[in-house]
C-alpha positions, -999 to 999 in steps of 0.1 A, spaced: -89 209 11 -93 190 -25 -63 173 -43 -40 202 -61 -52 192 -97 -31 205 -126 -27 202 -166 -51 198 -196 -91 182 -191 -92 152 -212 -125 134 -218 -121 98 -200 -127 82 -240 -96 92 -253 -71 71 -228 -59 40 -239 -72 10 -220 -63 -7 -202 -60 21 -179 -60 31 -141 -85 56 -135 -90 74 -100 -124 93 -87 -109 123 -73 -143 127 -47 -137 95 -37 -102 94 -31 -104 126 -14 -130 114 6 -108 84 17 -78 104 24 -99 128 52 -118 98 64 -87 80 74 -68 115 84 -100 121 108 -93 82 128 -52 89 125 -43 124 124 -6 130 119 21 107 126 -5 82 141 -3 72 108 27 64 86 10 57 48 24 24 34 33 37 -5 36 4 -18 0 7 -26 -4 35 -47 36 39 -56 30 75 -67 47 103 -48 20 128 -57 -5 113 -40 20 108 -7 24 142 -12 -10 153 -8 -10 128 23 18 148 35 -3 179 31 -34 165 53 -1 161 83 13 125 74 47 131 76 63 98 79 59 72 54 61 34 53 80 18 25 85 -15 6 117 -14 -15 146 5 -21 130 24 -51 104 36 -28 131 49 -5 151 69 -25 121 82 -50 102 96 -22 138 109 -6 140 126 -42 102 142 -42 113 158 -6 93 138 11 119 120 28 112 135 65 112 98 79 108 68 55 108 38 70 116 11 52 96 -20 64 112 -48 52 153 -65 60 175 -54 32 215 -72 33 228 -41 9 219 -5 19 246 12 0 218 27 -16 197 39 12 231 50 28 231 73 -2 197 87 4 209 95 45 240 113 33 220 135 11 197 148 40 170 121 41 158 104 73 157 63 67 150 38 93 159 1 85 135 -33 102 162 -55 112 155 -92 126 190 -108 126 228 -94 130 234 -102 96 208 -75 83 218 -53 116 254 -58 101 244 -42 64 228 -17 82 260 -3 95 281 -14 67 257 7 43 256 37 59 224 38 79 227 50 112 186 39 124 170 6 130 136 -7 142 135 -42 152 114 -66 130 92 -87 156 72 -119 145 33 -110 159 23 -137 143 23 -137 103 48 -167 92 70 -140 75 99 -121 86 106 -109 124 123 -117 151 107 -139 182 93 -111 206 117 -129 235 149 -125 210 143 -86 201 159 -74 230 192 -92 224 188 -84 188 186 -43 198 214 -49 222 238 -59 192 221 -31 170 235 -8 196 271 -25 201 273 -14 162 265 19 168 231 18 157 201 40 169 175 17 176 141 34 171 120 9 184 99 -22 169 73 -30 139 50 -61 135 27 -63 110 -7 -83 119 -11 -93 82 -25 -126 88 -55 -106 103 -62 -84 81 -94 -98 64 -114 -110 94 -146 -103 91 -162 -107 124 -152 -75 145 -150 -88 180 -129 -119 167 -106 -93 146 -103 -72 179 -91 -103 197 -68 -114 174 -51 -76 170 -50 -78 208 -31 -112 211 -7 -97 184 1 -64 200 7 -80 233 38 -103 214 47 -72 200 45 -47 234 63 -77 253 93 -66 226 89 -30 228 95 -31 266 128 -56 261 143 -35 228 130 1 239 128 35 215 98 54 203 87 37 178 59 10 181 46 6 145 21 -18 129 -13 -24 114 -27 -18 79 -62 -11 64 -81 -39 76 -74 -32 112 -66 7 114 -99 4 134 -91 -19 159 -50 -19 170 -57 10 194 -20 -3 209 2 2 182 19 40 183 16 45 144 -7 23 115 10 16 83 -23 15 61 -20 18 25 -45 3 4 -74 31 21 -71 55 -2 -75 36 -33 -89 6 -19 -97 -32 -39 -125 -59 -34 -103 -78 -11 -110 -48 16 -143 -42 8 -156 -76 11 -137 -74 45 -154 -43 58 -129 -15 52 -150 15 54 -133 32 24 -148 36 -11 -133 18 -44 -119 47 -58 -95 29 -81 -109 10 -111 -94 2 -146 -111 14 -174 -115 -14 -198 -127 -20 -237 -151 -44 -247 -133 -58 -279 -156 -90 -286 -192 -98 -275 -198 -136 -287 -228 -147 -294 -230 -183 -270 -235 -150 -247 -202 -141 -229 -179 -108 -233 -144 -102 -238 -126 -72 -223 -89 -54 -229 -73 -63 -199 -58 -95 -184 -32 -109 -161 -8 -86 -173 -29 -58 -154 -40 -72 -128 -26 -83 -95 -44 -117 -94 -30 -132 -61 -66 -125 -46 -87 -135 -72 -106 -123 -102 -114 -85 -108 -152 -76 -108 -172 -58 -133 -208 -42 -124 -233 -63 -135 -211 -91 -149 -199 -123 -136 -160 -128 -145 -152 -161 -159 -115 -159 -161 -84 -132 -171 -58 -148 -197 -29 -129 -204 -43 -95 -224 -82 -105 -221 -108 -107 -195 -137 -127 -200 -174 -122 -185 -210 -127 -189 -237 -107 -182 -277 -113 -168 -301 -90 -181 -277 -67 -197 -261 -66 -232 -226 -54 -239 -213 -45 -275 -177 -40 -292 -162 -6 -284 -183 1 -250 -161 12 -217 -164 -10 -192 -148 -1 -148 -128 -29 -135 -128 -31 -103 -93 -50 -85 -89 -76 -62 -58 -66 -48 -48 -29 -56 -10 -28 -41 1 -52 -69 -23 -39 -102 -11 -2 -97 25 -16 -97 17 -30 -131 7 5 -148 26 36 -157 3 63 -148 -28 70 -127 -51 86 -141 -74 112 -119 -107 119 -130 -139 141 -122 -168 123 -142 -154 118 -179 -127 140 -176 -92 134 -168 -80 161 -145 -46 147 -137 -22 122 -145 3 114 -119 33 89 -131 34 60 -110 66 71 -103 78 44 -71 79 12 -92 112 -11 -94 134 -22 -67 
């Protein structure tokens, strides 16, 4: 089934750049390729990178039901779009008045814990379900897999529901080489399985794009960046298509040879490096411009220019709107509607 597309056809040259653009066929194309590997609730799409809730909601249409979140704003946004069947919200938050606000008006949120102080605002805030935060291996938050027991124990002195345990592999995402990736994931999960037995519950969630492939042990994947996707992946391996780009204005072509475009560091998540450009080489991004040169090929003042990310979670949370398109015309616009805390 193809995305629902509604509202007026406008030609692709009449947005304003810089601006996110999305190839429907591509996306789509993404969405079933993923959907096809994790049906259902084997996977719980992460909407911190595409922080739209029509394009969760199409998700939800292809059977993803439960959804991975990174803030607050995620939380109650997607609790507000009705798509707040199970929102788990992956990170430790020490106020959740505000997600005890979302549970009393029907939604189901889950909380990561990884101490009694965020178990504590948990219960204080008004949500009832917990999943124990477990450190696999990524200096970041989580617990120690031999302290997630004790830490589920205390959940459940406090009258909390403890669903089970996350750990996200991060530090493995990018591996290259499969069979070193696959070992890696495996070391991981075993950290993370050890907890599951101690803490107990359903839940054993984990993973992300660059190894949706490869954690065969973890119950649910919390990919993401898929069904957009950014060089950072690509380069990697992800077998998804860049289906995101930013369309971009050549305002200045200099004559030492190089090219200066309308976007910069202001549209750009830049914590994995320069954007690319077909047939260019990027020299740097200042604040508003991006600057380039090109062998073999000419650019002038005024031509539209694709952008492609480096990292997309970041760059979409940087825009207003996302633009869908089929060829030059814009057949949507979906409001990037998830952004803030």
């Amino acid at each position: 089934m193809d995305l629902l597309l509604t509202g007026s056809r406008t030609p692709l040259a009449d947005l304003t750049t810089p601006a996110l653009v999305v190839e429907r066929t591509l996306l789509e194309a993404n969405l079933e390729k993923m959907a096809a590997v994790l049906p259902g609730t084997r996977l719980r799409p992460h909407v911190k990178a595409f922080k739209t809730t029509a394009l969760a909601r199409r998700m939800a249409e292809l059977g993803h039901t439960g959804f991975t979140c990174a803030t607050v704003r995620e939380v109650e946004g997607m609790a507000a779009a009705g798509l707040g069947a199970d929102l788990l919200l992956a990170n430790e938050v020490l106020d959740c008045r505000r997600l005890g606000a979302v549970v009393d008006a029907g939604a189901r949120v889950t909380v990561a814990v990884d101490s009694q102080l965020t178990v504590d605002a948990a219960g204080a805030g008004g949500v009832g379900e917990v999943v124990v935060d477990v450190n696999v291996g990524l200096p970041r938050c989580g617990v120690e897999p031999e302290q997630a027991g004790a830490l589920a124990d205390y959940a459940r002195t406090k009258g909390l529901a403890v669903r089970g345990v996350m750990g996200y592999e991060g530090h493995l995402m990018l591996i290259e080489d499969p069979a070193d990736k696959a070992r890696q994931v495996e070391e991981s999960m075993v950290k993370l399985l050890k907890a599951s037995a101690d803490v107990g519950g359903d839940l054993v969630s984990a993973g992300g794009t660059g190894t949706f492939d490869v954690n065969t042990w973890a119950g649910e994947i919390q990919a993401g960046s898929y069904c957009l996707m950014d060089t950072t992946y690509a380069k990697a391996g992800a077998p998804f298509a860049q289906a995101l780009t930013l369309l971009a204005t050549v305002i200045s072509a200099n004559p030492g040879g190089w090219f200066v475009a309308d976007l910069g560091l202001k549209a750009l998540g830049m914590d994995h490096g320069n954007p690319s450009i077909e047939g260019a080489a990027v020299w740097y991004c200042a604040d508003e411009h991006t600057v380039f040169s090109a062998d073999g090929a000419h650019f002038s003042v005024g031509d539209r220019i694709r952008v492609s990310p480096a990292h997309v979670d970041p760059t979409v949370a940087l825009h207003e709107r996302l633009h869908v398109v089929d060829g030059d015309v814009v057949v949507e616009t979906w409001d990037v509607d998830l952004r803030g805390w």
